[in-house]
N, C-alpha and C positions, 0 to 999 in steps of 0.2 A: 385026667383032670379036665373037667368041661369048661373052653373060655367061651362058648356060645349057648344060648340057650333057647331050643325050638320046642319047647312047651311047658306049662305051667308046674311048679313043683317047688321044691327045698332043695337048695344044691348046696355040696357040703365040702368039695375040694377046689372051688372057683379062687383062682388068684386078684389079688387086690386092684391089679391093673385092667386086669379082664370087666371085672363089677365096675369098675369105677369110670373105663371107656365105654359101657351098656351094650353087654351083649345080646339085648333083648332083640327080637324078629324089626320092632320098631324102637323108633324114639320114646324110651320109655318116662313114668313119672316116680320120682324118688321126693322122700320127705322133705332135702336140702332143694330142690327144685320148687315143691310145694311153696315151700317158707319163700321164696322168693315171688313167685306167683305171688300170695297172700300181702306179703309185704312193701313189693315195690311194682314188677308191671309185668306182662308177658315179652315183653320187650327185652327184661332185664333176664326173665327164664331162658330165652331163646339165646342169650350172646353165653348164658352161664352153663349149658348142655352140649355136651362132649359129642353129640352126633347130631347138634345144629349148626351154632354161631362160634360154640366155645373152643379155646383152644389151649393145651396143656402149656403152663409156661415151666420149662424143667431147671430154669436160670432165677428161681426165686429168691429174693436175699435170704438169711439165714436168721431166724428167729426162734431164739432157745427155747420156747415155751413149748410151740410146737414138736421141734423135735424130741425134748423130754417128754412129750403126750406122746409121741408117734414110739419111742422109744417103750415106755412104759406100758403104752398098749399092747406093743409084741409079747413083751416080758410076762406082762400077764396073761394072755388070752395064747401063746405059743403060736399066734398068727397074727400076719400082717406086711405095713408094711415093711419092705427091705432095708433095713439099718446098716451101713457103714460107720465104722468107728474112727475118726481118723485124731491118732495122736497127735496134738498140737494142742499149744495153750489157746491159743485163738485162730483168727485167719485174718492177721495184719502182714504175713509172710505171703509171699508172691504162690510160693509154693504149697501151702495149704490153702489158697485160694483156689488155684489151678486143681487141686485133688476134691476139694469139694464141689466145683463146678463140673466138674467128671463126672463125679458121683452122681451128680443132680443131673446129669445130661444124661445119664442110662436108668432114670425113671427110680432111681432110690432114696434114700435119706440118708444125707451126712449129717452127723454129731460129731462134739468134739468129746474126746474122751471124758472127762469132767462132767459131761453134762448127762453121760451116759450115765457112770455112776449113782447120779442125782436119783436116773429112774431105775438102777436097780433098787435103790434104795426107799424109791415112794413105794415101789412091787411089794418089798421087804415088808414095809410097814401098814401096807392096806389089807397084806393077808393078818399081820397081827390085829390089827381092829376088826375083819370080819370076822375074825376065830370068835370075836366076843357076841357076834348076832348067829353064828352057827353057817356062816357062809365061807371061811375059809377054803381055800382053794374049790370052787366050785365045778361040779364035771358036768360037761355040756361039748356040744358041737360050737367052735368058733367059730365067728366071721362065718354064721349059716345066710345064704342069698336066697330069700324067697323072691320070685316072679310068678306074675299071674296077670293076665287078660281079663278086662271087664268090661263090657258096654263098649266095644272098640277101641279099647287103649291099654297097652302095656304100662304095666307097675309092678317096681322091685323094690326090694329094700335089703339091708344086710343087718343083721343083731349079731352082736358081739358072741352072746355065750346065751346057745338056747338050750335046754337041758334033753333029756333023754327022752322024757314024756312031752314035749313040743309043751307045758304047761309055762314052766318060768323064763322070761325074757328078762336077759341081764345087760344093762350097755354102761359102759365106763367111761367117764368123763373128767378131764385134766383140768386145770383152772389157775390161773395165778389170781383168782379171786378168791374170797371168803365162803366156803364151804361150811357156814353154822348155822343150824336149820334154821334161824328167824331169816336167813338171807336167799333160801333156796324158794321159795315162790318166786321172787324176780328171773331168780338165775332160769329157774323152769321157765316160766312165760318166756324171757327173750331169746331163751335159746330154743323154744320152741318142743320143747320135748314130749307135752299134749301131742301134739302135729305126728312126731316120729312113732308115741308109742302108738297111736292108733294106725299109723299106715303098717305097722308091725302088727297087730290086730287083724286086718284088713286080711293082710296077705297071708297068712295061717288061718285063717279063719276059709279064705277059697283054697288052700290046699289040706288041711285040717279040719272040718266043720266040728267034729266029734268035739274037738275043744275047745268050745263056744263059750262063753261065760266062769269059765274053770283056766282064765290064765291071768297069772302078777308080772307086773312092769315091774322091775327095778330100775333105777339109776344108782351106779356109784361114784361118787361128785367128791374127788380128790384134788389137795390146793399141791400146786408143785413146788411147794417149797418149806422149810420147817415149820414145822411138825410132821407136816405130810397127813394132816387131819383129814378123814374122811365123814360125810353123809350118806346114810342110805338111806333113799328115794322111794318108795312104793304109790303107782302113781292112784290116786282114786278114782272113786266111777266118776263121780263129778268132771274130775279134769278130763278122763277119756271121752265122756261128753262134748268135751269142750273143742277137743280134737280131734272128732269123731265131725263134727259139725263143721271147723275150718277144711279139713280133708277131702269132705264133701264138694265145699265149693270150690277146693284147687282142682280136681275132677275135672269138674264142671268146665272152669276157663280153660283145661291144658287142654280137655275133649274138645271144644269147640274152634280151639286154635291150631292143634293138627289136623283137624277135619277143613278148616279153610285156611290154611297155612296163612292165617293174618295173626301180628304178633307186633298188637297196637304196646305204645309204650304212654306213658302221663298221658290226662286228657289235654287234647288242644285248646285251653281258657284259664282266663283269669281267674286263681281261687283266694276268696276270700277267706282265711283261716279263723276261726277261734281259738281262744288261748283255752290249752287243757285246763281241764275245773281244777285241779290240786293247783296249776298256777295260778289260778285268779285266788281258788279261797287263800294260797299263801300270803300273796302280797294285801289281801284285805285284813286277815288276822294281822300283818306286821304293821299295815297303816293304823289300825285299832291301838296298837300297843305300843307302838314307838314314836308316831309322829301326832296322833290327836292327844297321847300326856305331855309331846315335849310342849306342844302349844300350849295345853292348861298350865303347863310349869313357867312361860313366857307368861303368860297374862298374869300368872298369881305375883310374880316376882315384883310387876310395872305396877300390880296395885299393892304389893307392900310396900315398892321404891315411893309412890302418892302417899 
């Protein structure tokens, strides 16, 4: 099982801890690093990378959603990460305090039984919804880690479930949000999944060429909670476009920030903001509609009171 990686390829038995500590030659660039780059500063890349500034914290509070994502992720894909189940209603007890902060200090995930449950039972019911698109249990290589060198910088990425012919890219996503297609354009945008599928693209594409233009993104965007309703995601050219283009420019900033190890954070000046356009037209549509008729309804009232 390879936890280091000294040259470009698909590795297909790397552990979750190994990919996630970046066993790349260098400091490598990942999607979740990209999105920050793109979205906040180099500043905030360099404290968030696990062989710069960042540092594992293995004492996280305990938040169900997650673990029912991380839970249901194994469940489905037969890999990831390492689940402890520990019996206990909660961890309002000293003692299943102390078994969970255990667990969590030897780099695993604690759930409480119940909540375990929850994801066998979203597993349960996401293979019955894809039986209906012809994707029930899907066969494919899990948690596949592509790595690859470009232009002097190391980039990896990991996909969930890649199939046999390296053509379909399938990644599954947990959500205690609303998984009904009018909702999944935002979810996509903010979760950034343009960004992910192209750096997936990216990295098949330099160890793959042959399957250039002949590969589908999926997302599977399941809510963790009843129903256990799922969307499947096929992402278009447009959006890989669009992600193809942000991609480009996290490159860009991460290359020229390990090449001069500066890892500026906000500009230093006073910024003048604009209010987003949907906030301005909002509040101009309601000043139209709510307060120039309540004024007509004052003025008509004082000339019929005359």
């Amino acid at each position: 099982m390879p936890e280091q990686i000294s040259a470009p390829g698909i590795y297909l038995d790397m552990t979750t801890a190994a990919y996630f500590g970046d066993p790349c030659p260098a400091p490598s660039l990942t999607q979740s690093i990209a999105k920050v780059l793109l979205d906040r500063s180099p500043l905030h890349a360099y404290g968030a990378h696990p062989r710069l500034g960042g540092e594992v914290d293995r004492h996280e509070d305990y938040v169900s959603a997650q673990a029912i994502g991380n839970a249901a992720h194994k469940l489905f894909l037969g890999r990831g990460k390492e689940i402890v189940v520990i019996e206990a209603p909660d961890f309002r007890t000293k003692e299943a305090r102390a078994t969970r902060d255990a667990v969590s200090a030897e780099g695993k995930v604690p759930i409480l039984a119940k909540h375990h449950g929850r994801a066998q039972t979203m597993v349960k019911r996401a293979h019955e919804q894809l039986e209906a698109l012809g994707l029930a249990h899907p066969v494919g290589d899990s948690e596949a880690v592509v790595a690859w060198e470009e232009d002097g910088i190391w980039l990896r990425s990991m996909i969930d479930l890649l199939s046999p012919d390296r053509r379909t890219i399938i990644d599954l996503k947990t959500t205690g949000m609303s998984c009904a297609p009018h909702s999944i354009g935002r979810m996509m945008n903010d979760a950034g999944w343009d960004v992910q599928a192209a750096m997936h693209e990216r990295g098949l594409f330099a160890t793959d060429a042959s399957g250039a233009g002949r590969r589908r993104h999926l997302f599977i965007a399941q809510e963790n909670e009843e129903p256990y309703a799922l969307t499947v995601v096929q992402i278009s050219e447009a959006v890989m476009t669009m992600g193809r283009k942000k991609l480009a420019v996290a490159m860009d900033i991460w290359r020229r920030c390990i090449e001069g190890d500066r890892w500026p954070g906000y500009p230093p000046e006073i910024v003048v903001p604009e209010l987003p356009t949907w906030a301005e037209t909002s509040w101009l549509e309601r000043e139209e509609v709510e307060f120039t008729n309540a004024v007509r309804h004052d003025i008509s009232q004082i000339i019929m009171a005359g």
